[in-house]
C-alpha positions as CSV (number, residue, x, y, z in Angstrom):
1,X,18.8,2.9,8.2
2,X,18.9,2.7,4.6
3,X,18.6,6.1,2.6
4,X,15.6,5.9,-0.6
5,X,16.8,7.3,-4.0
6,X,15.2,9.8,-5.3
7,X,12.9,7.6,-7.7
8,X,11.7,5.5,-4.9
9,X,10.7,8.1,-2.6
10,X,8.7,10.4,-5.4
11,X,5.9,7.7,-5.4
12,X,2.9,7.3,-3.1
13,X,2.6,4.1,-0.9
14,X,-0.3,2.3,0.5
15,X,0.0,1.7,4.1
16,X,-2.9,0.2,5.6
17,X,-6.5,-1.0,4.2
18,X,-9.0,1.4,5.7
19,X,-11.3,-1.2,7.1
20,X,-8.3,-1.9,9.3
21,X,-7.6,1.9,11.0
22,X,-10.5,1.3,13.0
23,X,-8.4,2.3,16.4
24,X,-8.0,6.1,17.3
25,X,-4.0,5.5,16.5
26,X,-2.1,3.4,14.2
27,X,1.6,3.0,13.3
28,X,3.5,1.2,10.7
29,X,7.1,1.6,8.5
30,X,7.5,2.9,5.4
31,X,11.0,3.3,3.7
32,X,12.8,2.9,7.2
33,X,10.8,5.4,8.7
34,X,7.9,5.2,11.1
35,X,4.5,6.8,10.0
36,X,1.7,7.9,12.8
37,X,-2.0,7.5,11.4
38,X,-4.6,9.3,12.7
39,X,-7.5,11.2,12.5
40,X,-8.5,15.0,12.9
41,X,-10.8,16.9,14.2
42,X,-12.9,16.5,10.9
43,X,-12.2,12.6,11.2
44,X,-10.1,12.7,7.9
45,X,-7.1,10.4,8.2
46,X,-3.8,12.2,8.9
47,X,-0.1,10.7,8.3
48,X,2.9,11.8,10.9
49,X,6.5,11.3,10.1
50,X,8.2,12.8,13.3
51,X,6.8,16.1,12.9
52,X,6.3,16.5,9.7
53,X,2.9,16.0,8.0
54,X,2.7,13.7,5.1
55,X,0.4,13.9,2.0
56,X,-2.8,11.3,2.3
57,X,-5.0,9.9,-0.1
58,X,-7.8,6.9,0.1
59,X,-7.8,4.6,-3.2
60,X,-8.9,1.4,-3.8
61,X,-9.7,0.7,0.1
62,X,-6.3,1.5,1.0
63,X,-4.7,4.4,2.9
64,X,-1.7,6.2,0.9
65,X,0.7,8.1,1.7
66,X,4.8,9.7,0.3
67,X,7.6,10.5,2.0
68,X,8.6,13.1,-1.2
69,X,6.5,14.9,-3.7
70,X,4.8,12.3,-6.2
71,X,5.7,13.1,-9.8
72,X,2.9,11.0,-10.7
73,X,-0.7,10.2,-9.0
74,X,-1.4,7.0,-7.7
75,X,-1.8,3.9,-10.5
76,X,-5.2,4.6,-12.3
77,X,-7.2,1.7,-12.9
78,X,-10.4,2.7,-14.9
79,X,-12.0,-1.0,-14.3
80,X,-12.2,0.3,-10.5
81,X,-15.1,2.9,-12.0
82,X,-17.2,0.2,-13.6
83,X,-20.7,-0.3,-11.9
84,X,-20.7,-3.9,-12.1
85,X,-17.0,-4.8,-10.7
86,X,-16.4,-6.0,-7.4
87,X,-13.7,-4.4,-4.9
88,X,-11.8,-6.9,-3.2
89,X,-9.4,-5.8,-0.8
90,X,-7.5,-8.6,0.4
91,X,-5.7,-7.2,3.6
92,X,-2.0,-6.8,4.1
93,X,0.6,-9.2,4.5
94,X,4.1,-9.3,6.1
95,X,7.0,-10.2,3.5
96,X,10.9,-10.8,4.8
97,X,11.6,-9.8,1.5
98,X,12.4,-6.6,-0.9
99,X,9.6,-5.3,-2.0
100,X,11.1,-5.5,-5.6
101,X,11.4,-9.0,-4.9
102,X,7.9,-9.1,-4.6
103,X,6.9,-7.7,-7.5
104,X,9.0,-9.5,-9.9
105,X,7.6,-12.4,-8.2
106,X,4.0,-11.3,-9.5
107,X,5.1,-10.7,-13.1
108,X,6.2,-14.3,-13.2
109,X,4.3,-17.1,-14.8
110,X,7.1,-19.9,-15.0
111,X,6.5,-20.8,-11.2
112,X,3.0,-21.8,-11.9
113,X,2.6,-25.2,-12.1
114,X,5.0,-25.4,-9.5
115,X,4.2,-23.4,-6.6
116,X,0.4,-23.1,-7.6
117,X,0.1,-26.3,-8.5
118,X,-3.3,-27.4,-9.9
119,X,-4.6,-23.8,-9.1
120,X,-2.4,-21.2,-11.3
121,X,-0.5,-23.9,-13.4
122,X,0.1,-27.7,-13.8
123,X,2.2,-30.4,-15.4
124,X,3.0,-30.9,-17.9
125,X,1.7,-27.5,-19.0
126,X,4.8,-26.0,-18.1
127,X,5.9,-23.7,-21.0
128,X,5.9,-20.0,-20.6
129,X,5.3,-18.9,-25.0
130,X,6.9,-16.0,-26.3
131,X,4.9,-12.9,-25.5
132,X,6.2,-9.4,-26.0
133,X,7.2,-6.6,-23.6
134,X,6.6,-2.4,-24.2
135,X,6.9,0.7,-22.4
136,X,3.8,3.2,-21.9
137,X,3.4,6.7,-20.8
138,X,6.9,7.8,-21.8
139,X,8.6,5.1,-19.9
140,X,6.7,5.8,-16.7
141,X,5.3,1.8,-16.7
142,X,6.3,-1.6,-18.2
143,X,3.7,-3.8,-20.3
144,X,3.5,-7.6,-20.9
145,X,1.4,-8.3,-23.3
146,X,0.5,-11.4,-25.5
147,X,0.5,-13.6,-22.7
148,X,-1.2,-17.1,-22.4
149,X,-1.1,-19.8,-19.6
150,X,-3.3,-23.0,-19.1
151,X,-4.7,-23.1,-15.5
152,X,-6.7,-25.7,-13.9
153,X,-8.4,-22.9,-11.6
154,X,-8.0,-19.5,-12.8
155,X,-9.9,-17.8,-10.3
156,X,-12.3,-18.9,-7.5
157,X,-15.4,-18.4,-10.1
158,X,-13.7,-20.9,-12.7
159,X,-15.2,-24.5,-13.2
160,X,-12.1,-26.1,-14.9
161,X,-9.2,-25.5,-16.4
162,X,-8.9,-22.6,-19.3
163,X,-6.1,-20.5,-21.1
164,X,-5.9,-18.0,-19.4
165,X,-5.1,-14.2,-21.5
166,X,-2.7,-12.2,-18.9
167,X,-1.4,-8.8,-19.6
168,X,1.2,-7.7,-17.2
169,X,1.6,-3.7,-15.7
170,X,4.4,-2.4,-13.5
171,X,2.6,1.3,-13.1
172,X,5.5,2.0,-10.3
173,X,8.9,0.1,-8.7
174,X,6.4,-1.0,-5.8
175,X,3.3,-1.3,-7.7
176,X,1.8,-4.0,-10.4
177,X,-1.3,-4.9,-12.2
178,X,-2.2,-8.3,-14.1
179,X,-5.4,-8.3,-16.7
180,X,-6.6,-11.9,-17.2
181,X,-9.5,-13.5,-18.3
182,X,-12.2,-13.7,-16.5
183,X,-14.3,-16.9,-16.2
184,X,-18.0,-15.4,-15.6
185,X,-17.3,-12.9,-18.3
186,X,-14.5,-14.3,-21.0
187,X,-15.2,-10.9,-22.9
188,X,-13.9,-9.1,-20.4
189,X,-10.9,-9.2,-17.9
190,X,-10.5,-9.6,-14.0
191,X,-8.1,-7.1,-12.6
192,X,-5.4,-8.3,-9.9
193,X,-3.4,-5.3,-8.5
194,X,-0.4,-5.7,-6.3
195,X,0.4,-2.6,-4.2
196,X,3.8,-3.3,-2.1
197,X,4.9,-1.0,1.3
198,X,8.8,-1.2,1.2
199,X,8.8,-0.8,5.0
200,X,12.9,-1.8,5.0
201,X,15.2,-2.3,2.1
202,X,14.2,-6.4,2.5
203,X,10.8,-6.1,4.8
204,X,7.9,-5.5,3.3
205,X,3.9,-5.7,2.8
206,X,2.1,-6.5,0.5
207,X,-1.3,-4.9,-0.3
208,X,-3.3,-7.2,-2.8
209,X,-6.8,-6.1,-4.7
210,X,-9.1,-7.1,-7.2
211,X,-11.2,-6.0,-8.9
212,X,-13.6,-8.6,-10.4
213,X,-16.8,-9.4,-12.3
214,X,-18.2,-12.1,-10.2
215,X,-21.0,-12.0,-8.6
216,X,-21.6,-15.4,-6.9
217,X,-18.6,-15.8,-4.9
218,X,-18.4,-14.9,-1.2
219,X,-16.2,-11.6,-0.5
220,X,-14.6,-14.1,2.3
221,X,-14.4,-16.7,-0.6
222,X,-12.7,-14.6,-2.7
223,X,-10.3,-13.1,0.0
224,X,-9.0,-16.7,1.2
225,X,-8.3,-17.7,-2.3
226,X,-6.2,-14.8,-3.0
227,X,-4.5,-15.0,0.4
228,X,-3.8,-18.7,-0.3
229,X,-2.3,-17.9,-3.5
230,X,0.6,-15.3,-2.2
231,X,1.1,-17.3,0.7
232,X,2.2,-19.5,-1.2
233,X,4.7,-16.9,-3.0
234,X,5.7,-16.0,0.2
235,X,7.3,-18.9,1.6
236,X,9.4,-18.6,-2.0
237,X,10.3,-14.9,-1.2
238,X,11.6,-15.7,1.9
239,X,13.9,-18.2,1.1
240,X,15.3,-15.9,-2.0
241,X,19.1,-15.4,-1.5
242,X,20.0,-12.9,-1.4
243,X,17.1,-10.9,0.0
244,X,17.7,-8.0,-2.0
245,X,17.2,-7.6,-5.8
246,X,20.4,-8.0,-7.9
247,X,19.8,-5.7,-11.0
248,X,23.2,-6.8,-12.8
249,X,22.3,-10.4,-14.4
250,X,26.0,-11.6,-13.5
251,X,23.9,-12.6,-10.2
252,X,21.0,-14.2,-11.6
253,X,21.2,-16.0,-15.1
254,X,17.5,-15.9,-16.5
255,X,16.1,-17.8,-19.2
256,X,13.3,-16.6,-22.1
257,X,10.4,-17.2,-19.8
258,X,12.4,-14.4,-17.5
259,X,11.5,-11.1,-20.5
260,X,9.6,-9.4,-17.8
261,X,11.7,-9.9,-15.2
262,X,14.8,-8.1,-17.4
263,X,13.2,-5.7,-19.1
264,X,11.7,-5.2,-14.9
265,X,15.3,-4.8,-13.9
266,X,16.7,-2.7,-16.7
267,X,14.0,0.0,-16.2
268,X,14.7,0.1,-12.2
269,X,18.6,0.8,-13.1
270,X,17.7,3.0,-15.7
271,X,15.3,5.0,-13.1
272,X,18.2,5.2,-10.3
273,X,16.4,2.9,-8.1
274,X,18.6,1.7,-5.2
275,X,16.0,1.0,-2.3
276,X,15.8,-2.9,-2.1
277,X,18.2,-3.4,-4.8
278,X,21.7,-5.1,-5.0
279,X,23.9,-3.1,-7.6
């Protein structure tokens, strides 16, 4: 059993989507520990950790839930308020991978063309331009902004190939946002979120959302797409050597379409995180 650092366990987690606790008892793994769901005698969702009763929210169709005391609240997304948005939960998926893994994964556009072929990214549009990298909220999250990629299909709505406007959000270790155009709307931007359950230092699942102005797709439409896309990530996460994340670059030499991926790595080491990391 691997011990969590201090950073990783002061966050909230999700660990199921609610449409999915519809049996009286549910159990999962979160940071090497097992977690009992349940309801009360109110029918409001209840977390177990042996005997000790965990802190439980419901956000974005997902359960959540810490193993500590959360410094900060779970990732606000304002777009999630707007009347016209769709919610998209797109269910949870098994990863034999650190969650960090997974999350660097989803701030990188390099892979497009590659692994998303004719979806996310093709050739010979393979170059990733310069785009710039900040901190926000005193250091609590990592921006990407300025980025631009061409993609044949850049969502299920899209009827050919645009360039695409990203903006890239690490809100927590375990938790990411991307901002991209959206094609029924080009005013205004799709929101992709990318909540990750570190149930082992290198197992975890992934929790995907959107949050999208579209209102002629199927939900099921919309869910298969999405799925489709991070199945195909995972079959690169799980062939990642090793499985978890080196945060010294003597491992792992990157290149200039890598920015997010080292400033990513920095701030972890910076924050103490440990939990799915290689030193």
């Amino acid at each position: 059993m691997t011990s969590p650092d201090p950073e990783t366990l002061s966050h909230w987690y999700p660990v199921a989507m609610v449409g999915d606790l519809t049996s009286a008892t549910f159990q999962t793994m979160l940071l090497d520990r097992l977690i009992d769901i349940s309801r009360d005698e109110n029918n409001a969702f209840q977390a177990l950790c042996g005997n000790r009763t965990l802190l439980v929210q419901e956000r974005y169709g997902y359960l959540w839930t810490s193993l500590g005391e959360p410094v900060r609240d779970i990732p606000a997304i304002p777009e999630a308020t707007e009347a016209d948005r769709r919610l998209v939960c797109c269910g949870s998926i098994a990863v034999h991978s650190s969650g960090l893994r997974v999350v660097e994964n989803f701030l990188d556009m390099a892979h497009f063309p590659f692994v998303h072929t004719n979806i996310l990214g093709a050739e010979p549009e393979t170059e990733v331009r310069r785009y710039q990298i900040e901190t926000r909220e005193d250091g609590a999250e990592i921006w990407a902004t300025d980025c631009t990629f061409f993609q044949p299909q850049a969502a299920l709505s899209a009827s050919g190939g645009i360039l695409t406007d990203y903006t890239y959000r690490v809100a927590a270790p375990f938790s990411t946002l991307l901002y991209k155009t959206c094609p029924a709307s080009p005013e205004r931007q799709d929101v992709i979120a990318l909540f990750v359950q570190p149930m082992t230092a290198t197992r975890s699942r992934a929790h995907p959302v959107m949050f999208l102005i579209d209102d002629s797709s199927s939900l099921g439409g919309l869910v298969e797409f999405q799925q489709f896309i991070f199945l195909q990530d995972r079959i690169i996460l799980e062939n990642q050597r090793p499985r978890l994340m080196p945060l010294d670059g003597k491992y792992e030499i990157p290149t200039m379409a890598d920015r997010s991926s080292v400033a990513y790595r920095r701030w972890l080491k910076g924050k103490g995180v440990t939990y799915g990391a290689l030193s």
